[in-house]
DOTI-998104 format. One record per atom (N, C-alpha, C): residue in three letters; y, x negated, z negated. Coordinates in steps of 0.2 Angstrom, whole numbers, plus 5000, padded with zeros to 4 digits. Layout:
% DOTI-998104
ALAYXZ...
//
This chain:
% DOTI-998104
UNK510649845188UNK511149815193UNK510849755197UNK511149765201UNK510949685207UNK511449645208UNK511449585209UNK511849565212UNK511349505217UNK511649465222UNK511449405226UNK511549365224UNK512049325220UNK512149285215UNK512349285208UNK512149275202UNK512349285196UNK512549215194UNK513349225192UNK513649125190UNK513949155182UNK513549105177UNK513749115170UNK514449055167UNK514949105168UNK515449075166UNK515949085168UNK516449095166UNK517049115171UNK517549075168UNK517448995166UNK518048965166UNK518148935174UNK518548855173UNK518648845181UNK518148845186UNK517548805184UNK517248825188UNK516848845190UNK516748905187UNK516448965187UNK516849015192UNK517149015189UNK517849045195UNK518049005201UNK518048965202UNK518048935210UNK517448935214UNK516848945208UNK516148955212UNK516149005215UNK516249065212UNK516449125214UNK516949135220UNK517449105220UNK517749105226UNK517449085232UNK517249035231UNK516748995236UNK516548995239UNK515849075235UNK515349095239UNK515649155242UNK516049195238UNK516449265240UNK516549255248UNK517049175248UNK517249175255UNK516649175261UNK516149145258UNK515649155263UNK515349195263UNK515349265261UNK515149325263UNK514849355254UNK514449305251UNK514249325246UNK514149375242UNK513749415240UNK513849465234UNK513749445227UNK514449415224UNK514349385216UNK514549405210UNK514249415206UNK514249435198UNK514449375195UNK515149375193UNK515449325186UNK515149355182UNK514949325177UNK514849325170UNK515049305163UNK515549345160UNK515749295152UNK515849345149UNK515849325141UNK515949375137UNK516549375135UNK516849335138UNK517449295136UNK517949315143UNK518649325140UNK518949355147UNK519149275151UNK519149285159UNK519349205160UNK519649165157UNK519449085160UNK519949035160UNK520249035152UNK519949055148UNK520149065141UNK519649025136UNK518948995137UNK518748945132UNK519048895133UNK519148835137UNK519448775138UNK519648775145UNK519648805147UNK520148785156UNK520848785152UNK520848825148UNK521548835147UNK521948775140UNK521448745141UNK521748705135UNK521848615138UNK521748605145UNK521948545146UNK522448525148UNK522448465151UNK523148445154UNK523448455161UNK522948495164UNK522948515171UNK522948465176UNK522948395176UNK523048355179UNK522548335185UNK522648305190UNK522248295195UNK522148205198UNK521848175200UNK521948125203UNK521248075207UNK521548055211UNK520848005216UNK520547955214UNK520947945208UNK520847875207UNK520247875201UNK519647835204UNK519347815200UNK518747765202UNK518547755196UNK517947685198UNK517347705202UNK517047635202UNK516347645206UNK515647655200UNK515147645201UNK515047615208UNK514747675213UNK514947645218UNK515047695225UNK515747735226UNK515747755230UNK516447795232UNK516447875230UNK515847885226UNK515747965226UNK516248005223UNK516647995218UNK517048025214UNK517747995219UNK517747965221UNK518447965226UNK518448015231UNK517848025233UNK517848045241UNK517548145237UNK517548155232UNK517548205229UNK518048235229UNK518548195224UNK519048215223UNK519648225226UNK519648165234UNK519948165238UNK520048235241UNK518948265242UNK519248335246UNK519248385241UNK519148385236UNK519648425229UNK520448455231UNK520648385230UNK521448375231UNK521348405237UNK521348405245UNK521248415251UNK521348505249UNK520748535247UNK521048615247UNK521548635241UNK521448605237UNK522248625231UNK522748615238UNK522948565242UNK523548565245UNK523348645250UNK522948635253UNK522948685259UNK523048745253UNK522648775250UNK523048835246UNK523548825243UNK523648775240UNK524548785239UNK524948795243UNK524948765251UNK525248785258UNK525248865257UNK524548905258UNK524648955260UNK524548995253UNK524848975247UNK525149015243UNK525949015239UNK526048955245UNK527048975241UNK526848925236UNK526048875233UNK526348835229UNK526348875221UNK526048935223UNK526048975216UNK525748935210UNK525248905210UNK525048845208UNK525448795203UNK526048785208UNK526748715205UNK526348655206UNK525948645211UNK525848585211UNK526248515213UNK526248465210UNK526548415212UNK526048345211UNK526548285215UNK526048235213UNK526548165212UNK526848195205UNK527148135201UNK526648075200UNK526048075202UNK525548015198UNK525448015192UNK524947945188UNK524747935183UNK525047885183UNK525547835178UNK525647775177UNK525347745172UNK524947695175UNK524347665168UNK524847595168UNK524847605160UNK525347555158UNK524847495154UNK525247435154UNK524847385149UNK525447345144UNK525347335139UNK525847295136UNK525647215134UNK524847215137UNK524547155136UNK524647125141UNK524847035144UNK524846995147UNK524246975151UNK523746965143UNK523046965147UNK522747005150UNK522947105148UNK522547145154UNK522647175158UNK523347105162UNK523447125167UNK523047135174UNK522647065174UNK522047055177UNK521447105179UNK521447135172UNK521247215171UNK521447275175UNK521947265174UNK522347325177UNK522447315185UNK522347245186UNK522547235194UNK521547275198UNK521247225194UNK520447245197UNK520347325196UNK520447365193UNK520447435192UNK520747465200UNK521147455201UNK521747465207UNK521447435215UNK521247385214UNK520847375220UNK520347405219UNK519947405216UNK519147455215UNK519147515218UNK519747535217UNK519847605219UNK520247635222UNK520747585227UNK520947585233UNK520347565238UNK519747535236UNK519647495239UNK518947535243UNK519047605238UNK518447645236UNK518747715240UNK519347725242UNK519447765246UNK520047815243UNK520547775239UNK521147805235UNK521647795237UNK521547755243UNK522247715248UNK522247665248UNK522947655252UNK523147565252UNK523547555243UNK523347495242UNK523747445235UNK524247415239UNK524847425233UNK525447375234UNK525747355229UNK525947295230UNK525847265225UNK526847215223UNK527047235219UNK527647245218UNK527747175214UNK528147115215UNK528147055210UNK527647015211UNK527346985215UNK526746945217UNK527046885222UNK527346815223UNK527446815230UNK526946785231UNK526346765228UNK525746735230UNK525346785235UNK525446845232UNK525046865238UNK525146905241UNK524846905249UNK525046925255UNK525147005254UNK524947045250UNK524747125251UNK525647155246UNK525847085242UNK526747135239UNK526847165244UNK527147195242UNK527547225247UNK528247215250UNK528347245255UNK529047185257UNK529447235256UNK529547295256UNK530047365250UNK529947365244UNK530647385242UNK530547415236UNK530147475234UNK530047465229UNK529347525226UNK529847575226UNK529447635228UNK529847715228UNK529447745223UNK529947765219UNK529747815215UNK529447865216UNK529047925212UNK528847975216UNK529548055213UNK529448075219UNK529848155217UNK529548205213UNK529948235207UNK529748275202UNK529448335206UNK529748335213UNK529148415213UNK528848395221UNK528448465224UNK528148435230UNK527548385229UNK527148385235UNK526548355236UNK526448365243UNK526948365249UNK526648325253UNK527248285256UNK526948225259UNK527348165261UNK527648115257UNK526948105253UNK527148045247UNK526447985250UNK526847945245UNK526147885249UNK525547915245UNK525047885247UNK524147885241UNK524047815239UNK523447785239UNK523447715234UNK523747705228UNK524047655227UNK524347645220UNK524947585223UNK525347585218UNK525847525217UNK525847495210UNK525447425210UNK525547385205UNK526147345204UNK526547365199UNK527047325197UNK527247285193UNK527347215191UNK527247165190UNK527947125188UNK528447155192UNK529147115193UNK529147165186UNK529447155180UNK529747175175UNK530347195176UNK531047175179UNK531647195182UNK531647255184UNK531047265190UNK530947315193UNK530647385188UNK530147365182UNK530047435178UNK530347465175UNK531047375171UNK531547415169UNK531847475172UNK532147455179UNK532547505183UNK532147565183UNK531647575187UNK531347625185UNK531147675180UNK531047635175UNK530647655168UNK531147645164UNK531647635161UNK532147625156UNK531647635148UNK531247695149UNK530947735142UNK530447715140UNK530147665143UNK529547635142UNK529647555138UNK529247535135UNK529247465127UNK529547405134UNK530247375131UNK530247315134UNK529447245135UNK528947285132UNK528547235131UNK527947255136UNK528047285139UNK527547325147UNK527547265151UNK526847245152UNK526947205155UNK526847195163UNK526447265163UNK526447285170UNK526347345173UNK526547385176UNK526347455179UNK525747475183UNK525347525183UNK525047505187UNK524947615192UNK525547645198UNK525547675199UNK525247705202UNK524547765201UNK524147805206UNK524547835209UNK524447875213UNK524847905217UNK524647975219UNK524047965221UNK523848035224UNK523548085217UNK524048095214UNK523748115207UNK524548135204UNK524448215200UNK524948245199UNK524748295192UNK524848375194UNK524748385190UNK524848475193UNK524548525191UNK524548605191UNK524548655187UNK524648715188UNK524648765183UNK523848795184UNK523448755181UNK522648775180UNK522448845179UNK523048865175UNK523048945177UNK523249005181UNK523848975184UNK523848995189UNK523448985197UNK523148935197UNK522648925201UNK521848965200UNK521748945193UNK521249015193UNK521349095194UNK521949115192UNK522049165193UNK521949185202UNK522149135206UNK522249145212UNK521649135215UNK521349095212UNK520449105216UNK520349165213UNK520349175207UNK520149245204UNK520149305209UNK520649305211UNK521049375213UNK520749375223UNK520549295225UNK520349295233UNK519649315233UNK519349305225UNK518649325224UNK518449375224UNK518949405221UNK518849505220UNK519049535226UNK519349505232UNK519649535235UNK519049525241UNK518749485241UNK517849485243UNK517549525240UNK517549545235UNK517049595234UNK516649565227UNK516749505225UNK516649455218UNK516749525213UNK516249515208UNK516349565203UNK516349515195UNK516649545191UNK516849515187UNK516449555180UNK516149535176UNK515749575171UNK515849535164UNK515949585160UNK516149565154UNK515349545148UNK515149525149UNK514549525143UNK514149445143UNK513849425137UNK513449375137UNK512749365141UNK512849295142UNK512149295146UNK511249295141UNK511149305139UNK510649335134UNK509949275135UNK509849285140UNK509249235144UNK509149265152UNK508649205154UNK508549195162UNK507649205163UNK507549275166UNK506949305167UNK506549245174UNK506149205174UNK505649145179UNK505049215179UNK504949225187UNK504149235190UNK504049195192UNK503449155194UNK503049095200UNK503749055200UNK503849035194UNK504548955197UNK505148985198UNK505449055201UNK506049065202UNK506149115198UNK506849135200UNK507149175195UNK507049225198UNK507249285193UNK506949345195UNK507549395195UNK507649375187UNK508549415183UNK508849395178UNK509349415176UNK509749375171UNK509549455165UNK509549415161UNK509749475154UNK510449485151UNK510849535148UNK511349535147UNK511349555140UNK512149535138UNK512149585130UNK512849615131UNK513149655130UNK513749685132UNK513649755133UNK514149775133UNK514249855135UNK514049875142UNK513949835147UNK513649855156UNK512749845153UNK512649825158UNK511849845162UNK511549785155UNK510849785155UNK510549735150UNK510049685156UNK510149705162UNK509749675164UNK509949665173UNK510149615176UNK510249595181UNK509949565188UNK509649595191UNK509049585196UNK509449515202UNK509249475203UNK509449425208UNK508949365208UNK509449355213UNK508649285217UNK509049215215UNK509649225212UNK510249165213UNK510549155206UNK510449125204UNK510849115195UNK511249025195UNK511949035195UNK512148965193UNK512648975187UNK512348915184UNK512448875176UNK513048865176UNK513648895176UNK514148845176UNK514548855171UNK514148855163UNK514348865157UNK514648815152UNK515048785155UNK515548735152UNK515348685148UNK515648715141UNK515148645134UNK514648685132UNK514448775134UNK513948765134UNK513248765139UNK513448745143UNK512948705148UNK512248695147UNK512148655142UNK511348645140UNK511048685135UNK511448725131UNK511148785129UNK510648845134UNK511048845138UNK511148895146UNK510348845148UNK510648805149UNK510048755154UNK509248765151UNK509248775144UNK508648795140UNK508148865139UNK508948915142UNK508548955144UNK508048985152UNK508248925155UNK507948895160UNK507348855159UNK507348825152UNK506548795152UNK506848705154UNK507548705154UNK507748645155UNK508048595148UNK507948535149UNK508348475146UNK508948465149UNK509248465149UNK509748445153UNK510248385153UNK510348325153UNK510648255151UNK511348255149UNK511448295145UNK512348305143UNK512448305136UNK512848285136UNK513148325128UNK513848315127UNK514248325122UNK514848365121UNK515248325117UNK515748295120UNK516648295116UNK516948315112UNK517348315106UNK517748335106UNK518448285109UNK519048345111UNK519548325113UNK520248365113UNK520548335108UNK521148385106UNK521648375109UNK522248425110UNK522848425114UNK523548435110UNK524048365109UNK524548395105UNK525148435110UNK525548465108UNK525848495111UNK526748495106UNK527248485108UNK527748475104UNK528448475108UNK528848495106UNK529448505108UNK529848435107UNK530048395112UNK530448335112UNK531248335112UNK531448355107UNK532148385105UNK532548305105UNK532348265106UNK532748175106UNK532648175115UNK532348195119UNK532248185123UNK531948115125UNK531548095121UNK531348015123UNK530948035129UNK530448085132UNK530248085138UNK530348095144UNK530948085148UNK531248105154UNK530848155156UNK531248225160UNK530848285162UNK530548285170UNK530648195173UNK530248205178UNK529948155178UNK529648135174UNK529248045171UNK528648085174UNK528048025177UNK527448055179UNK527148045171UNK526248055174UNK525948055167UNK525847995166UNK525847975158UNK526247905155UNK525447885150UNK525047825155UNK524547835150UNK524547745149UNK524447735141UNK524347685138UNK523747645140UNK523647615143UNK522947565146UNK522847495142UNK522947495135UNK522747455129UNK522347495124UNK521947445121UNK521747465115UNK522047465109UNK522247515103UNK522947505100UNK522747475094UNK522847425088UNK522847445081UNK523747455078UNK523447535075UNK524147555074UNK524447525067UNK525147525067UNK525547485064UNK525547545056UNK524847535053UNK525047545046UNK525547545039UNK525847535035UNK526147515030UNK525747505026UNK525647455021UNK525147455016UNK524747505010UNK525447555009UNK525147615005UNK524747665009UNK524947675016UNK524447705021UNK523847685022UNK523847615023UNK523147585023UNK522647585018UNK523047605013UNK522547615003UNK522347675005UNK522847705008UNK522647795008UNK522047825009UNK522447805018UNK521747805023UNK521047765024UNK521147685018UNK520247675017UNK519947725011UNK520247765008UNK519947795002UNK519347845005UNK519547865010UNK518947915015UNK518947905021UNK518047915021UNK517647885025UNK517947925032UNK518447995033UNK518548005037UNK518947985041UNK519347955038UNK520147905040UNK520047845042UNK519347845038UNK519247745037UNK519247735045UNK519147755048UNK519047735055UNK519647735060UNK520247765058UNK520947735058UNK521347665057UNK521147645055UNK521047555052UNK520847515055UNK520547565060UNK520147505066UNK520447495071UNK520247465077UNK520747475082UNK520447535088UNK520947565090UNK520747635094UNK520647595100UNK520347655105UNK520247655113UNK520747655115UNK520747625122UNK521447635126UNK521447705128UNK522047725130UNK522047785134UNK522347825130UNK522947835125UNK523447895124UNK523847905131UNK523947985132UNK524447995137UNK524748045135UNK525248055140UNK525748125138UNK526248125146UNK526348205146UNK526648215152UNK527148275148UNK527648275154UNK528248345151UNK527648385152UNK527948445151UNK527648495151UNK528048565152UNK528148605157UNK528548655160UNK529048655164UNK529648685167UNK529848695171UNK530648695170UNK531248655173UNK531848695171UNK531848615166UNK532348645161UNK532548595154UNK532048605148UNK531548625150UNK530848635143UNK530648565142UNK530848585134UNK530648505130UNK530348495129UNK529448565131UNK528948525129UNK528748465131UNK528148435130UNK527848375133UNK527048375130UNK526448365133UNK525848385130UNK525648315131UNK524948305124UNK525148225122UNK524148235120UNK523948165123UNK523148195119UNK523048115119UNK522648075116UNK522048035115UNK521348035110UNK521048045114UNK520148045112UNK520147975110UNK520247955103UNK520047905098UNK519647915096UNK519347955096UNK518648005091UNK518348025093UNK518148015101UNK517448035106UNK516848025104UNK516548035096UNK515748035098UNK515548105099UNK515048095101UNK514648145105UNK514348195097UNK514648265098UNK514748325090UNK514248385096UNK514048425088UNK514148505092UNK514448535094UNK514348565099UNK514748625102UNK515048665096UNK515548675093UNK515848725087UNK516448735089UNK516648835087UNK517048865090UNK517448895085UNK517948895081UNK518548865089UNK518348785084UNK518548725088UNK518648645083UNK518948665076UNK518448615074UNK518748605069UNK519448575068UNK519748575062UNK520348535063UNK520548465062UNK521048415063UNK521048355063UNK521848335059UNK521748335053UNK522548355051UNK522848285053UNK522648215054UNK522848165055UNK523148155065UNK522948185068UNK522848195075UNK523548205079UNK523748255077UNK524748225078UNK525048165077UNK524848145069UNK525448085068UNK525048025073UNK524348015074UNK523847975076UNK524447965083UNK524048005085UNK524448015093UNK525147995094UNK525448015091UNK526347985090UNK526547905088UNK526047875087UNK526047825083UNK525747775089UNK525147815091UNK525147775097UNK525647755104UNK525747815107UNK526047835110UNK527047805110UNK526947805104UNK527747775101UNK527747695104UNK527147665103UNK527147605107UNK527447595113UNK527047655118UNK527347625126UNK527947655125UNK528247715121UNK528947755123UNK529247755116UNK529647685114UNK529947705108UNK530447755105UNK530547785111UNK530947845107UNK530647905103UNK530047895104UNK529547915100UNK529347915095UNK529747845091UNK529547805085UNK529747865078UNK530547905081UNK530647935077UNK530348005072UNK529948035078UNK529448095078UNK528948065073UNK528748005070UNK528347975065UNK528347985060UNK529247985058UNK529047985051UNK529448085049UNK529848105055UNK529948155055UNK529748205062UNK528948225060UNK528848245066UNK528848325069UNK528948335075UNK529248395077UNK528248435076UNK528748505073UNK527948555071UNK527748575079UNK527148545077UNK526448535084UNK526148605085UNK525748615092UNK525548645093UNK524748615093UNK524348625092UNK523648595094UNK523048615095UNK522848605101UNK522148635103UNK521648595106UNK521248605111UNK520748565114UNK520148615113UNK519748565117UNK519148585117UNK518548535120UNK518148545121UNK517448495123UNK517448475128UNK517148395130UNK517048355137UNK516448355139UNK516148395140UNK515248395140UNK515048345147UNK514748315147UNK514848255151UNK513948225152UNK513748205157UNK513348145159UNK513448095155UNK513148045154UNK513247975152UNK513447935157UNK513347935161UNK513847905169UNK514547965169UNK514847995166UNK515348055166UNK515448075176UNK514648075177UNK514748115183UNK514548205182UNK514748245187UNK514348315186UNK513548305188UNK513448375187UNK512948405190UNK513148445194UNK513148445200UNK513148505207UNK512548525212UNK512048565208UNK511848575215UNK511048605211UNK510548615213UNK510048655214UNK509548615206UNK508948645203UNK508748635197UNK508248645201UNK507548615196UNK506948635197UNK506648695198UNK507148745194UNK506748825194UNK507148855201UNK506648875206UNK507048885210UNK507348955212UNK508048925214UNK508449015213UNK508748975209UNK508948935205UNK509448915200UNK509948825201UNK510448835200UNK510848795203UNK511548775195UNK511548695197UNK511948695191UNK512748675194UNK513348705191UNK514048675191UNK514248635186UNK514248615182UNK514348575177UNK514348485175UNK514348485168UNK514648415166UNK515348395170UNK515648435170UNK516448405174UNK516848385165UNK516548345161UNK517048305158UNK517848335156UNK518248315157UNK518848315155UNK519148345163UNK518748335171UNK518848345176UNK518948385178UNK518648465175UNK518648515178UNK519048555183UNK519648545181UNK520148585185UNK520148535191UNK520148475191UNK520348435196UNK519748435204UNK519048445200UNK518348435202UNK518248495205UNK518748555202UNK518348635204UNK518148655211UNK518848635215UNK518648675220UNK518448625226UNK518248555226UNK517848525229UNK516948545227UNK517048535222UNK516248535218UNK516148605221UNK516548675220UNK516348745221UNK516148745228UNK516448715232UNK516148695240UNK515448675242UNK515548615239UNK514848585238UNK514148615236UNK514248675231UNK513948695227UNK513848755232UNK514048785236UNK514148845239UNK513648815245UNK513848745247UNK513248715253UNK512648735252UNK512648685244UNK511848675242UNK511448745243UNK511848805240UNK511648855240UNK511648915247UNK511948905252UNK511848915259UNK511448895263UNK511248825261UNK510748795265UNK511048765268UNK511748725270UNK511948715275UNK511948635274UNK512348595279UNK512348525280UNK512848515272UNK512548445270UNK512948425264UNK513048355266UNK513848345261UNK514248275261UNK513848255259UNK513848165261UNK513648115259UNK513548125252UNK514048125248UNK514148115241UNK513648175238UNK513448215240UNK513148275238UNK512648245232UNK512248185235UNK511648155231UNK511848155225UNK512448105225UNK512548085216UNK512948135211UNK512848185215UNK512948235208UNK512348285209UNK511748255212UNK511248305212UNK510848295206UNK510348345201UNK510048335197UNK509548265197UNK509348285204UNK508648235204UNK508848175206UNK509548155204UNK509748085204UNK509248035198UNK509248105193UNK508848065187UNK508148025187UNK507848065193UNK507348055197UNK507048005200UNK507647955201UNK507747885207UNK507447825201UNK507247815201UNK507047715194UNK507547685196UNK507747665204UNK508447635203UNK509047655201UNK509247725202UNK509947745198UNK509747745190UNK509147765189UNK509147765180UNK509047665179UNK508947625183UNK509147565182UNK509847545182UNK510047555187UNK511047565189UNK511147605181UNK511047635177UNK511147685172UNK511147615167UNK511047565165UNK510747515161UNK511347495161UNK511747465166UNK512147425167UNK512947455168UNK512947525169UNK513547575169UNK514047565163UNK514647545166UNK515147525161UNK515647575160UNK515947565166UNK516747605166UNK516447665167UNK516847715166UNK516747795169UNK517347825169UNK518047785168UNK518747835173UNK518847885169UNK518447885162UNK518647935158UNK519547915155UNK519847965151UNK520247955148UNK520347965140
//
């Protein structure tokens, strides 16, 4: 077999890559042994959003034109997708990180996510002189972008009734909502093959190099064993640097776990059109003492007792009166091997409930009587800056998509653009550089690498 490009993976961005290039005339060979969007595209939260740290504007101005073609194809698909943009609502229950909250928010309006407005301030000139508007449970266009920090407590009551009278500020993205990730893949999928994109079921085996360039891909599966092409991209999810070895590469990544609860909210504590509800404190949960004997007996609990990372979230989840609501916090992000399927976490429900029940007390109840969980996840394969990789490798003929983090679905079909440049030869965005491999290359970025704090993860 031949193809003009061969791309290993067919989860999200493997499949927007393919769309990509299809669009631009391409002749592409998917690759999985795995049918789509079936290792981890399908296990996230679906969520999208602009809003993120520096330094530089890169990851705004990425995601910006991310966001940009999600809207243009949901125009000219009816929206089949369901996209909306309820926002992220990062909340704080701490006085002191407000300050926190506020500097986040200018960083990142500041950096190309919008204008900030600032709700409860009269000190300073940028409150706003309206009242904050809500966002609408469906639709994505003609809402504001930026963010609304709010700060008047009167005012979150009104809006937020369901959230801890102990919030001490809001802090509202805007241009940031959420999608059916699989119905969006399916829909690249489908524009892909209707270019002429083929889709091939088998493993990628190894990647044949003459003189520095690729030559073929090797296969294991019921089609061909061997793949003749001049184009090969890596866009093998968490495993990535496996892939990348077969290249003769080291590749700067490694892997998360990150699980996903999933529960039917039969109390209704989470309104069916709240945006997504993320805790922006560090928690120590509220133990009882017999729990705390329990969970110090083993070393695997013991770290329960500690205090957690900021960042539990949870959003509804479906369409109509569905009581779902999907809930996750990566408490437990050290960097593990790739193992399939995860192992399990039998503390991981109540963990999350627990936290979680802080910003939404009507959640306290699911604590001691909690509703039977659904639970999945899968891996963050990430950079230590939690930027990607996009763009061409040493061996030439080979190009990486990856390390999209927790971002993938949001990052696909910007990053699939860009990666369709690099490989066209044609002009490339500004931002192209910092998610180039040979970033690592520069002594001042691996200098800047020393001092990198924040990275927008969740």
């Amino acid at each position: 077999m031949r193809a003009e490009i061969v791309i290993c993976g067919a989860g999200i961005a493997g499949v927007a890559a393919a769309w990509a290039l299809a669009e631009r005339g391409a002749d592409v060979l998917l690759v999985d042994e795995r049918p789509p969007l079936s290792l981890t595209s399908d296990k996230s939260t679906e969520c999208y959003r602009n809003f993120w740290p520096g330094p530089g504007d890169a990851m705004v101005r990425l995601m910006n034109r991310s966001i940009d073609i999600m809207e243009r194809l949901a125009d000219e698909s009816g929206n089949v997708f369901g996209m909306n943009r309820r926002g992220y609502l990062y909340a704080t229950l701490d006085p002191a990180r407000v300050p926190l909250l506020r500097a986040a928010a200018e960083e990142a309006c500041a950096l190309g996510a919008g204008p900030l407005r600032i709700h409860g301030d009269t000190t300073d000139r940028r409150s706003a002189p309206r009242s904050y508007d809500p966002a609408p449970a469906h639709g994505y266009r003609g809402q504001p972008t930026g963010a609304d920090l709010i700060l008047d407590r009167a005012l979150i009551r009104q809006h937020f009734p369901y959230l801890s009278e102990r919030v001490a500020a809001l802090l509202h993205a805007r241009r940031c909502g959420w999608i059916s990730a699989q119905q969006l893949g399916a829909y690249l999928l489908d524009r892909a093959r209707a270019r002429g994109a083929r889709l091939l079921a088998a493993r990628v085996d190894g990647v044949d190099i003459k003189n520095g360039a690729v030559e073929a891909v090797r296969l294991r599966g019921d089609g061909p064993e061997r793949v003749l092409t001049g184009c090969f991209v890596n866009a093998a999810g968490p495993m990535l640097r496996q892939v990348g070895q077969m290249l003769g590469l080291e590749l700067p990544v490694f892997s998360e776990r990150h699980r996903k609860l999933a529960f039917e909210d039969r109390l209704g504590a989470i309104p069916r059109d709240a945006p997504m509800l993320i805790l922006a404190d560090p928690l120590d949960l509220p133990w009882s003492d017999e729990e705390r004997e329990l969970l110090a007996e083993d070393p695997q609990t013991r770290p329960l007792l500690e205090t957690l990372p900021a960042g539990a979230h949870c959003r509804p989840e479906g369409h109509g009166a569905s009581p779902w609501v999907l809930a996750l916090w990566a408490y437990d992000a050290a960097p593990v091997p790739e193992v399939f399927p995860l192992p399990p976490d039998e503390q991981f429900p109540e963990v999350v409930m627990r936290g979680l029940a802080q910003l939404i007390p009507a959640l306290e109840p699911y604590v001691a009587r909690p509703p039977r969980p659904v639970v999945d996840g899968g891996y963050y394969t990430k950079t230590r800056e939690n930027r990607p990789l996009i763009g061409p490798t040493t061996v030439r003929g080979t190009y990486l998509f990856g390390a999209l983090s927790g971002y993938g679905v949001m990052a696909a079909c910007g990053g699939a653009e860009l990666l369709a440049a690099h490989i066209a030869g044609g002009p490339l965005p500004e931002y192209a550089a910092a998610f180039d491999l040979a970033r690592y290359e520069d002594p001042a970025y691996r200098e800047l690498l020393e001092s990198w704090s924040d990275t927008g993860q969740l």
